[in-house]
Backbone as a ProteinNet text record, in pm:
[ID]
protein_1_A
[PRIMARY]
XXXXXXXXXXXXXXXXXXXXXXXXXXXXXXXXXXXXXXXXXXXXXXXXXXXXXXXXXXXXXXXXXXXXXXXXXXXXXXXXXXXXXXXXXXXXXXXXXXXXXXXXXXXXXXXXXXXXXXXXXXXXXXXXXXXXXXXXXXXXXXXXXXXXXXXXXXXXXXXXXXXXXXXXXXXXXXXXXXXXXXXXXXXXXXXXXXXXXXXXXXXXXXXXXXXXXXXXXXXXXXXXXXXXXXXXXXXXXXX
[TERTIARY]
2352.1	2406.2	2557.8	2645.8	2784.5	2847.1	2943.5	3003.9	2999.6	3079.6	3039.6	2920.5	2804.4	2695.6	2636.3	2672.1	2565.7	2642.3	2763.4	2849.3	2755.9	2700.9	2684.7	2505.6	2455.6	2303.8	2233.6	2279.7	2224.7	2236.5	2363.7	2406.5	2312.5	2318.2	2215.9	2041.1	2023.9	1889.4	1910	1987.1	1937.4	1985	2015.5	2093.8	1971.4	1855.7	1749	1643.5	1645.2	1499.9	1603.3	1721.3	1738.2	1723.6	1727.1	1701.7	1574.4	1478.7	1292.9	1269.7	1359.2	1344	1376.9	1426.7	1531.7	1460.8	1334.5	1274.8	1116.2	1101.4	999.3	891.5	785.2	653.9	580.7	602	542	592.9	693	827.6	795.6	813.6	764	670.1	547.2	427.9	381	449.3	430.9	500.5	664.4	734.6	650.4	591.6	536	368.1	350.4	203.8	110.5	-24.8	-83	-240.6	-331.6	-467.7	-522.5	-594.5	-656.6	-806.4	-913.3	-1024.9	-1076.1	-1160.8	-1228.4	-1391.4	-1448.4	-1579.1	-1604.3	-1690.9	-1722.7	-1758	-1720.9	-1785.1	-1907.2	-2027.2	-2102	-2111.8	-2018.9	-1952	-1812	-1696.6	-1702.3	-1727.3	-1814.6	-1832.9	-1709.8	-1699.1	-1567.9	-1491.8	-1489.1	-1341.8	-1388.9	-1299.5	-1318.2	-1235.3	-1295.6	-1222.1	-1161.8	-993.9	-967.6	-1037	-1020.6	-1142.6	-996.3	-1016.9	-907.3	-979.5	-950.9	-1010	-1047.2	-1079.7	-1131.8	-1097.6	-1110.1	-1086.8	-1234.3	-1298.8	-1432.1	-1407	-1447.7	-1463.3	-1565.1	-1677.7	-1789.8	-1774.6	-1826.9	-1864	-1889.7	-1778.4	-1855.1	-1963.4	-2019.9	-2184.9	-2248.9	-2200.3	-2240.5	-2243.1	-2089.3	-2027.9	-2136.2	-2143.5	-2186.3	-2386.9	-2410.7	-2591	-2604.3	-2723.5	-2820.2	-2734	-2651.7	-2598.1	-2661.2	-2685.7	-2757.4	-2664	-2561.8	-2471.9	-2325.9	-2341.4	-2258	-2094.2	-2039.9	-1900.8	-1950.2	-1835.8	-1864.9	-1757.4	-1804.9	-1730.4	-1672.3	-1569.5	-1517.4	-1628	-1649.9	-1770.1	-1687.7	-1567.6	-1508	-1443.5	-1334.5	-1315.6	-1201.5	-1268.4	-1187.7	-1055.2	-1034.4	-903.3	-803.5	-839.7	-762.5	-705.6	-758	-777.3	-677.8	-670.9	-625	-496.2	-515.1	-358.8	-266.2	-336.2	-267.7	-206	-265.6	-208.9	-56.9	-57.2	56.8	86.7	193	226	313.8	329.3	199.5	95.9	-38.4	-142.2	-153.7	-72.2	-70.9	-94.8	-196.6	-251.8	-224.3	-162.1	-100.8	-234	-273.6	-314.8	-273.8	-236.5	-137.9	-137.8	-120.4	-80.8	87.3	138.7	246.8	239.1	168.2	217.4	82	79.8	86.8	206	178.4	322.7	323.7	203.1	188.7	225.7	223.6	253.7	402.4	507.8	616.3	642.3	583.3	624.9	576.7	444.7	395.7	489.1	553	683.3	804	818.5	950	930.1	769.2	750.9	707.6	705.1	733.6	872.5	936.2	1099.2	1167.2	1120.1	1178.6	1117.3	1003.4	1004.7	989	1054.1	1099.1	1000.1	909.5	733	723.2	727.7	690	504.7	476.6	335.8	265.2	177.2	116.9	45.7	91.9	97.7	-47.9	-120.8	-209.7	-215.9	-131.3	-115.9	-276.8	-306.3	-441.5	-346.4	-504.3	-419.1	-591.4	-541.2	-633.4	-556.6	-472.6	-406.5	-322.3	-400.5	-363.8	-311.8	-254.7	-205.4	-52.2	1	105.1	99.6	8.1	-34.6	-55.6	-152.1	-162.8	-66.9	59.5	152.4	219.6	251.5	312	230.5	100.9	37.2	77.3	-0.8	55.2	215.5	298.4	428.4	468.7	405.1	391.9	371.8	269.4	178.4	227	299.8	397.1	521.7	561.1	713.5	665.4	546.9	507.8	559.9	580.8	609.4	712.3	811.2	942.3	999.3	902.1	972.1	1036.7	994.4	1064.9	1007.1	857	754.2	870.3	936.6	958.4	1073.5	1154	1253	1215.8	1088.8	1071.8	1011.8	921.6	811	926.9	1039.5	1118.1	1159.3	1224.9	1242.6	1127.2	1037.2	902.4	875.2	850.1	826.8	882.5	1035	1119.7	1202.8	1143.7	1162.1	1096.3	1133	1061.4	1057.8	1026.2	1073.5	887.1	849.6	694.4	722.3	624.1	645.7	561.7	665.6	602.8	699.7	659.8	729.8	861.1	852.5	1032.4	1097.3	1027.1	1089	1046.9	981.6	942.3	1055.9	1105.3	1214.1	1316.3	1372.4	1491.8	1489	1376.5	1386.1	1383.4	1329.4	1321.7	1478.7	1532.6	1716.5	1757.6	1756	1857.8	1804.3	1676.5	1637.7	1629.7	1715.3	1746.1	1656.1	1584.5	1425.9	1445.6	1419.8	1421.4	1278.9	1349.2	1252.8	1199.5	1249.8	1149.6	1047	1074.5	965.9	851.5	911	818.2	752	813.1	686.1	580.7	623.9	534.2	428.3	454.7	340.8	272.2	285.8	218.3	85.9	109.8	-30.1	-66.7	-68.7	-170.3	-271.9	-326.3	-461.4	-505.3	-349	-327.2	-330.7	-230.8	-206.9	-349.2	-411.5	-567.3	-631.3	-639.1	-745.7	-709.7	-550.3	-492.3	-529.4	-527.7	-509.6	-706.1	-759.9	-920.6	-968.5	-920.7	-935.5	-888.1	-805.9	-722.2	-832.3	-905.9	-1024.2	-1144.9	-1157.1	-1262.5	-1296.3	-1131.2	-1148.3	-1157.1	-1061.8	-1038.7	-1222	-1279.9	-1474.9	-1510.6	-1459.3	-1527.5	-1543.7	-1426.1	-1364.1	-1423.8	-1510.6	-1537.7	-1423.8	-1289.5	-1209.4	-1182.5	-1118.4	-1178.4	-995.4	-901.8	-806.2	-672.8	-573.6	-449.4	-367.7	-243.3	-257.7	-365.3	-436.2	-504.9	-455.9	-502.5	-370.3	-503.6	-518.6	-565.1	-498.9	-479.5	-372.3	-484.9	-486.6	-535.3	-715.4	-745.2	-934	-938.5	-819.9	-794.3	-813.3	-904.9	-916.5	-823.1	-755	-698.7	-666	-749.5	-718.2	-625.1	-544.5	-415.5	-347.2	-232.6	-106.1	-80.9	-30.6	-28.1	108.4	145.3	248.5	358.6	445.5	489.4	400.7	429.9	385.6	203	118.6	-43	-39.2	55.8	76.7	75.9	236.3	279.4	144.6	95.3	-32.4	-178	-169.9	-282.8	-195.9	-98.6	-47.9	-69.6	-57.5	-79.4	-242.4	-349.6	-478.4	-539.3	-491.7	-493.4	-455.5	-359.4	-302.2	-361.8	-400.6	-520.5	-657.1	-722.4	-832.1	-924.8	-902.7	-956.1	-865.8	-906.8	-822.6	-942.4	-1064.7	-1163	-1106.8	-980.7	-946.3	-882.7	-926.5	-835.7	-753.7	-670.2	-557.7	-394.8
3815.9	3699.7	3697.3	3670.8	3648.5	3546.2	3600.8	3521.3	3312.4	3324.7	3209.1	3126.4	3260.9	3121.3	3084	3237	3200.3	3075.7	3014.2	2893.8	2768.4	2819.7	2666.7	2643.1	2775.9	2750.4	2651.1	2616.5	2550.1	2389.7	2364.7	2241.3	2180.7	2307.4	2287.2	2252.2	2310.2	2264.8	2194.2	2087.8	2009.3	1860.1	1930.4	1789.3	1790	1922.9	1891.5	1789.4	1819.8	1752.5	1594.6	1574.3	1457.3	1362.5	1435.2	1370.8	1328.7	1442.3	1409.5	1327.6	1313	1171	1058.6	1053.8	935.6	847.6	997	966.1	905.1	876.7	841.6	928.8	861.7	916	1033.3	1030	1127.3	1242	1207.7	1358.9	1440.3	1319.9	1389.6	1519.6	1400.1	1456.3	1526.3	1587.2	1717.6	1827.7	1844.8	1917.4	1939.7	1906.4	1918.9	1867	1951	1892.5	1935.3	1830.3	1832.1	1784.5	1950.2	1920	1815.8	1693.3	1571.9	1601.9	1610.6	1541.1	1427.5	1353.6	1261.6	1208	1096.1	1127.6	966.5	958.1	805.8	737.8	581.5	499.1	414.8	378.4	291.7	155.7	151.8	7.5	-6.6	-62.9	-137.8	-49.1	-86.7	8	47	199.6	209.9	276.1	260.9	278.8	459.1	498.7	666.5	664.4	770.9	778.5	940.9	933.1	1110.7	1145.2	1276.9	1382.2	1423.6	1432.2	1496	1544.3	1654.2	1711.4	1624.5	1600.2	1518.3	1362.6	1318.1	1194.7	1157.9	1074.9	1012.3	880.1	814.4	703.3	661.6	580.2	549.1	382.4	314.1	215.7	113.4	13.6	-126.8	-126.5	-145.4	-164.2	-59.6	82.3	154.7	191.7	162.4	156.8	76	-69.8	-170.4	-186.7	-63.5	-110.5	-103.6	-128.8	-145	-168.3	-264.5	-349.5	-490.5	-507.8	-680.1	-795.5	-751.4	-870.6	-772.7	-742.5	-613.8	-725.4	-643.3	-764	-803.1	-912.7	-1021.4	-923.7	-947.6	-871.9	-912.4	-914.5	-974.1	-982.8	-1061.7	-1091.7	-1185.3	-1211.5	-1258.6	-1152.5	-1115.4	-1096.3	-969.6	-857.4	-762.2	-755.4	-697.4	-709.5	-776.4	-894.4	-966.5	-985.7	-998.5	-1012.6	-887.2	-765.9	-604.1	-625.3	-645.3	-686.4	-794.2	-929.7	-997.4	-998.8	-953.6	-906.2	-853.9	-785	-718.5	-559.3	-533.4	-373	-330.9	-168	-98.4	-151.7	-87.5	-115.6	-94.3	-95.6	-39.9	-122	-175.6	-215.8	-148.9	-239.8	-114.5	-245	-158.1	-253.9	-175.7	-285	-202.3	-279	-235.9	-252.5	-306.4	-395.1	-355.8	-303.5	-270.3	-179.4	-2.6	13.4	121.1	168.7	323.4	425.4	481.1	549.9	588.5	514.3	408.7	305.7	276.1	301	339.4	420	584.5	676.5	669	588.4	539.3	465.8	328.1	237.5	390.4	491.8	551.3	626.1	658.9	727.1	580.1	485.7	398.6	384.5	387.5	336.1	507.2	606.3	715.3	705.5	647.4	682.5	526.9	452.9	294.3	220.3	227	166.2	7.4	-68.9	-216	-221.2	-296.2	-258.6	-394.1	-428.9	-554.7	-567.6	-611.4	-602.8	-680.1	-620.6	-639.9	-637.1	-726.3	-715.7	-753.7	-672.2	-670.9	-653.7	-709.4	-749	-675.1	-516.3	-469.7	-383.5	-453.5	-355.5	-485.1	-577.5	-679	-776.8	-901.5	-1020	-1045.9	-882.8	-862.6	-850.3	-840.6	-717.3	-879.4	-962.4	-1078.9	-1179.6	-1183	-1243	-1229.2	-1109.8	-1007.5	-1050	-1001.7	-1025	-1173.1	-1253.4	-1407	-1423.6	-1385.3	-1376.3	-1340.2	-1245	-1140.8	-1245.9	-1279.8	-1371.3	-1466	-1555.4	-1661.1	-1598.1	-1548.2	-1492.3	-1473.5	-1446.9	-1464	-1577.3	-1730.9	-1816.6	-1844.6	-1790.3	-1787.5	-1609.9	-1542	-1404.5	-1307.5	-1295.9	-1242.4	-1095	-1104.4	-1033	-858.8	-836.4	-670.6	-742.1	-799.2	-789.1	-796.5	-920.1	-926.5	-779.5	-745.3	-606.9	-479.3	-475.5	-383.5	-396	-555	-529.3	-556.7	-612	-547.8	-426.9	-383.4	-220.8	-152.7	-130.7	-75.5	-134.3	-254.9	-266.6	-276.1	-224.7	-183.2	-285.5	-381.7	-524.7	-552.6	-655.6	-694.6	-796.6	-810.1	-925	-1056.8	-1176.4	-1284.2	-1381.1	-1504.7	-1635.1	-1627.9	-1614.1	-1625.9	-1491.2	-1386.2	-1256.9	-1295.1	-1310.7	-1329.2	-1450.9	-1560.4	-1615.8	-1570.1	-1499.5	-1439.2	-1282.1	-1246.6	-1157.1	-1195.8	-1330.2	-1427.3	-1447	-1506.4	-1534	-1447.2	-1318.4	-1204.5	-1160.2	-1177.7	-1174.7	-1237.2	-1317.3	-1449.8	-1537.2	-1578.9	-1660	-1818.1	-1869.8	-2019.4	-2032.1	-1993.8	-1918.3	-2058.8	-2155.1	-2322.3	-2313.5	-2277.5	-2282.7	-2189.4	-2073.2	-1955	-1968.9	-2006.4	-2009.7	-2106.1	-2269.2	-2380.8	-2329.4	-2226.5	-2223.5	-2056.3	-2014.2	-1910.3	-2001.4	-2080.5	-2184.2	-2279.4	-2230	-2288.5	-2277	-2361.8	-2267.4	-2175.3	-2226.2	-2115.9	-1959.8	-1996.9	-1820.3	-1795.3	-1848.3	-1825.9	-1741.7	-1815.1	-1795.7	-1648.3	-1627.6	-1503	-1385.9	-1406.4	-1322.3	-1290.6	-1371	-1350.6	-1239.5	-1301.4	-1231.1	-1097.9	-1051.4	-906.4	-827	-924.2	-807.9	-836.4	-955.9	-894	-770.9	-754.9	-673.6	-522	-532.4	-390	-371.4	-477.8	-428.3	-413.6	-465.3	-394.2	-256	-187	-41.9	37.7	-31.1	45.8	126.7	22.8	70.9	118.4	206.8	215.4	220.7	186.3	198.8	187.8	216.7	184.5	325.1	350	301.7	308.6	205.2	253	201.8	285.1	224.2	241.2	126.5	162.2	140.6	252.6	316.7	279.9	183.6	154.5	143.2	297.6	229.6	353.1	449.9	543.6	450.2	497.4	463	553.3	525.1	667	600.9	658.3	584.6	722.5	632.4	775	777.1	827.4	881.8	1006.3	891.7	992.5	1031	1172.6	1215.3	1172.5	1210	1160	1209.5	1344.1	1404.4	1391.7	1340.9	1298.7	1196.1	1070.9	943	916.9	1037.2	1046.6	1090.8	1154.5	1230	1141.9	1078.2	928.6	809.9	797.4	657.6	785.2	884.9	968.6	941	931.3	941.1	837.9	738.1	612.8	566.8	605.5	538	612.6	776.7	823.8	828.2	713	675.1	599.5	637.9	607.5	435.3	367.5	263.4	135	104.9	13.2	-186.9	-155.8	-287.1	-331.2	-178.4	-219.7	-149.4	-157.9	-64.2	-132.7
997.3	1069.7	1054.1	1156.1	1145.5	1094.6	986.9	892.6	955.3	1099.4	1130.6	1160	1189.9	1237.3	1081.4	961.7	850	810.3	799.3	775.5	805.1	885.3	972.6	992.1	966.8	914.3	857.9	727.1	630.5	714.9	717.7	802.5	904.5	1023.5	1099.8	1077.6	963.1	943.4	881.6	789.6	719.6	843.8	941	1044.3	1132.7	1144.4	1194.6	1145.3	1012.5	935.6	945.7	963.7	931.7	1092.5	1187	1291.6	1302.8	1223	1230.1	1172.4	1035.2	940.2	1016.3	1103.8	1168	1290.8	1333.5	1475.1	1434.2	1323.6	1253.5	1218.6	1176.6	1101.4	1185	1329.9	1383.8	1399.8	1385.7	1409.5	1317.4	1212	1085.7	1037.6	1069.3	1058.5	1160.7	1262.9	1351.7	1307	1212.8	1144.5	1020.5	984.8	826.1	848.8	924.3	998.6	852.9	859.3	757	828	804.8	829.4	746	817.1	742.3	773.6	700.7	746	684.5	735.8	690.1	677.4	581.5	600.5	645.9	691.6	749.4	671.2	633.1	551.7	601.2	566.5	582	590.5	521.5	498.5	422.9	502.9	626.2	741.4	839.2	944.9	1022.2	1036.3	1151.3	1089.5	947.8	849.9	786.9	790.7	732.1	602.5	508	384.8	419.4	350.3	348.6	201.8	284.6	219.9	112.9	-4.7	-113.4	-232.5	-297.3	-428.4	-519.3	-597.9	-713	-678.4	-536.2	-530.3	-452.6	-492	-431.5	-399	-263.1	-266.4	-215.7	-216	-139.9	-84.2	-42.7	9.3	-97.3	-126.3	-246.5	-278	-184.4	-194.7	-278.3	-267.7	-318.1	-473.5	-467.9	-647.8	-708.7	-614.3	-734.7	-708.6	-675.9	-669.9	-750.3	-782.2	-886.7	-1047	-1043.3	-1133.5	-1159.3	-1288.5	-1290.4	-1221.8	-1229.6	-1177.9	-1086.9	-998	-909.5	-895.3	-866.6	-819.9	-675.1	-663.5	-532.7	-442.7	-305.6	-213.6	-110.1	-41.4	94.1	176	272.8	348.4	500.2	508.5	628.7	734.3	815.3	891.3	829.9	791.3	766.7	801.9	924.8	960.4	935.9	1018.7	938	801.8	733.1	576	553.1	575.7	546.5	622.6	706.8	823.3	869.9	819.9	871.2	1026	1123.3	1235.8	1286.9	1138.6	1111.1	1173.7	1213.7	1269	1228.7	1152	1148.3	1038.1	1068	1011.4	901	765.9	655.1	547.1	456.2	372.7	238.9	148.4	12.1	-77.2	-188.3	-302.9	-437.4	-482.6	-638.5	-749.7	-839.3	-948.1	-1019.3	-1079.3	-1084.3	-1275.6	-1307.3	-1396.5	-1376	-1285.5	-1234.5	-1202.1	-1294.7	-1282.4	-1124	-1104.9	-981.5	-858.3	-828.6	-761.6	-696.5	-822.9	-798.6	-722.3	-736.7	-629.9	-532.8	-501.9	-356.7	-314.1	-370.7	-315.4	-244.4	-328.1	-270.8	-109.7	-118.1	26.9	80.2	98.3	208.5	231.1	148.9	169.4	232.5	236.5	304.3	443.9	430.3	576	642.9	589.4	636.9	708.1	619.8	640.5	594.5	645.4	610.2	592.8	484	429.1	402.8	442.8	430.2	270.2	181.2	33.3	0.9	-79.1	-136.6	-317.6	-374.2	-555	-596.5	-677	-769.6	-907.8	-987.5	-1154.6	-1227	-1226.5	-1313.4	-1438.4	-1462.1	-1656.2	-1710.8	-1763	-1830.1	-1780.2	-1856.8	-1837.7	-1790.5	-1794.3	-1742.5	-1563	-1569.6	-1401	-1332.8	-1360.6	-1334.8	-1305.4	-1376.8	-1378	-1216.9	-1239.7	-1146	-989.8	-985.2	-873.7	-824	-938.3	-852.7	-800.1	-892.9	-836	-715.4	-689.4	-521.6	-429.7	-515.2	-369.1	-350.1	-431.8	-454.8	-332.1	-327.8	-315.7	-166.7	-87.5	78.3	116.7	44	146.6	127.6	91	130.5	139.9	179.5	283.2	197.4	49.6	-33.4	-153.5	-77	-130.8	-175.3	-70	-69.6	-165.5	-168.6	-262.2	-401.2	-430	-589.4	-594.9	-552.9	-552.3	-609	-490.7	-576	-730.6	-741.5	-893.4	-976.9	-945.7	-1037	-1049.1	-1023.7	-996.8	-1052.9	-1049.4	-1088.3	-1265	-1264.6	-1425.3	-1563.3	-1617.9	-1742.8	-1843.7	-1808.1	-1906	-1890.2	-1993.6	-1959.8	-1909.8	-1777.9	-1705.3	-1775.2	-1797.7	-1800.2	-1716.3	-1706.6	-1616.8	-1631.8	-1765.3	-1792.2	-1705.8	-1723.9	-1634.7	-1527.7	-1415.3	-1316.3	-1269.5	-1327.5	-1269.9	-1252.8	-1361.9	-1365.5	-1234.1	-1204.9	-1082	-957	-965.6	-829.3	-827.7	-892.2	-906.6	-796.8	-887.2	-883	-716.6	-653.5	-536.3	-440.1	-480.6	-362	-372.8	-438.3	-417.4	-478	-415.1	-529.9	-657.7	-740.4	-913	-945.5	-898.7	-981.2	-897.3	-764.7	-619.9	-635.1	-692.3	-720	-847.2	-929.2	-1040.7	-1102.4	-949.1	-917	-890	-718.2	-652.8	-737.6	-853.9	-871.7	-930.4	-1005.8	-997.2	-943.3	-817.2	-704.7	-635.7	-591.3	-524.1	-408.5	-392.8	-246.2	-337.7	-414.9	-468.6	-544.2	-624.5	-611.7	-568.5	-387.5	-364.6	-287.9	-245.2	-244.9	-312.8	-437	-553.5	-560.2	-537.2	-536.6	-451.6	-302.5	-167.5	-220	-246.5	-295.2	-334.1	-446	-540.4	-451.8	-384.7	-300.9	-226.3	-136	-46.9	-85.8	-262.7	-329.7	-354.1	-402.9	-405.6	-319.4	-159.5	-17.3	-39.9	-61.3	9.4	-170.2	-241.5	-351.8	-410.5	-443.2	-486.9	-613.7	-712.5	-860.5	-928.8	-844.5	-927.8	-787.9	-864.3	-734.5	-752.3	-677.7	-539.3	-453	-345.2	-247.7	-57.6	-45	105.1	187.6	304.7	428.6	559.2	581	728.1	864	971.5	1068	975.9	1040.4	1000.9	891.8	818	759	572	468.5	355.9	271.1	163.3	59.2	-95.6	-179	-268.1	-382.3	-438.9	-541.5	-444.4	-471.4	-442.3	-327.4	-180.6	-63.7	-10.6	-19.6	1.8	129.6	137.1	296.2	440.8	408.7	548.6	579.9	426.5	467.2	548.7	456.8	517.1	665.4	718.2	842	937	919.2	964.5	968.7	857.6	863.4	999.6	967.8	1071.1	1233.1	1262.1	1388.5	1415.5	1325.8	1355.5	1422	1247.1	1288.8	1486.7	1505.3	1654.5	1723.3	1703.9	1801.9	1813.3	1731.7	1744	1658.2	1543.6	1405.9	1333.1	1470.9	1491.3	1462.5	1379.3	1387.4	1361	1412.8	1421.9	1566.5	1683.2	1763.4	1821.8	1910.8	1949.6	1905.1
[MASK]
+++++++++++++++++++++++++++++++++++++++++++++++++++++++++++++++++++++++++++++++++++++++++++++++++++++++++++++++++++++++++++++++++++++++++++++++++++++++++++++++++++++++++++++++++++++++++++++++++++++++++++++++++++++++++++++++++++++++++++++++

């Protein structure tokens, strides 16, 4: 190659991938295309799980048979409940002291994904705190800002921390840590583990992309490639 074009090589491709980054998830996920299959769930009807190595997921119902006392399960209007009639269709349920969780937060923020938040409180009285806080922080529009500095800090969350991150996030922290005991945030925080026992969930991250299930940690270009399926068919909430 000649001294000038090898100059200008590197440049050029990295000004390509940044235009694909730029043109969204599908650009993406046609540049860095990624075979998905999937297997059908039984329940909720419609909804498919990806197929991944040592990852199993079956149907609530299934996890919890033949238990003397099985967990209680969402039983209202799926969609809704998963979406909020929100776009895109992306359902996160997490942990905030899940490590993994974190690097799920960084591939939404690369590929500038707004996510309809689902906080579950399964690793202590810390995780709990946290969740209600989340759910608190919806009625005044502030969910993605506290979520980042939860997430990202290494402090144990209690009230007293949870105000001081509401502060620093613009949030009114007397407002937020009224309504974390309320019954609104409750019955929020309930609904969450219902729906995580619908989808026979066994741990976080778990994301559901349109009528697409995935539970663990999904790379960019699977993700990009789940939101493509999702919109070409595997859509059981709809178009």
């Amino acid at each position: 190659m000649p001294g000038g074009l090898r100059r200008w090589a590197i440049p050029l491709v990295l000004l390509g991938v940044v235009v694909a980054y730029q043109q969204g998830p599908a650009l993406w996920a046609r540049m860095f295309a990624t075979d998905l299959s999937y297997t059908a769930l039984d329940d909720p009807a419609g909804f498919v799980v990806l197929d991944r190595e040592g990852v199993a997921i079956t149907s609530g119902a299934a996890v919890f048979a033949g238990l003397d006392a099985p967990e209680p399960m969402f039983e209202g209007d799926i969609c809704t409940a998963l979406f909020d009639g929100r776009t895109p269709r992306i359902a996160y349920f997490y942990d905030r002291n899940c490590p993994v969780c974190r690097r799920q937060e960084a591939v939404f923020e690369a590929l500038g994904l707004s996510v309809v938040d689902h906080p579950v409180a399964l690793l202590g009285a810390g995780s709990a705190v946290a969740a209600r806080a989340l759910i608190a922080a919806e009625a005044q529009g502030g969910v993605e800002a506290l979520r980042a500095r939860l997430m990202r800090s290494p402090v144990v969350v209690d009230d007293g921390a949870v105000r001081q991150m509401a502060e620093v996030a613009g949030l009114d922290a007397d407002r937020l840590v009224a309504d974390m005991g309320s019954a609104r945030v409750e019955r929020a925080l309930e609904e969450n583990h219902l729906l995580f026992n619908r989808f026979g969930f066994i741990g976080t991250p778990a994301i559901v992309v349109e009528g697409i299930v995935a539970l663990g940690f999904v790379d960019e270009a699977t993700l990009s490639a789940m939101m493509t399926s999702g919109r070409e068919g595997v859509a059981p909430c709809g178009e």
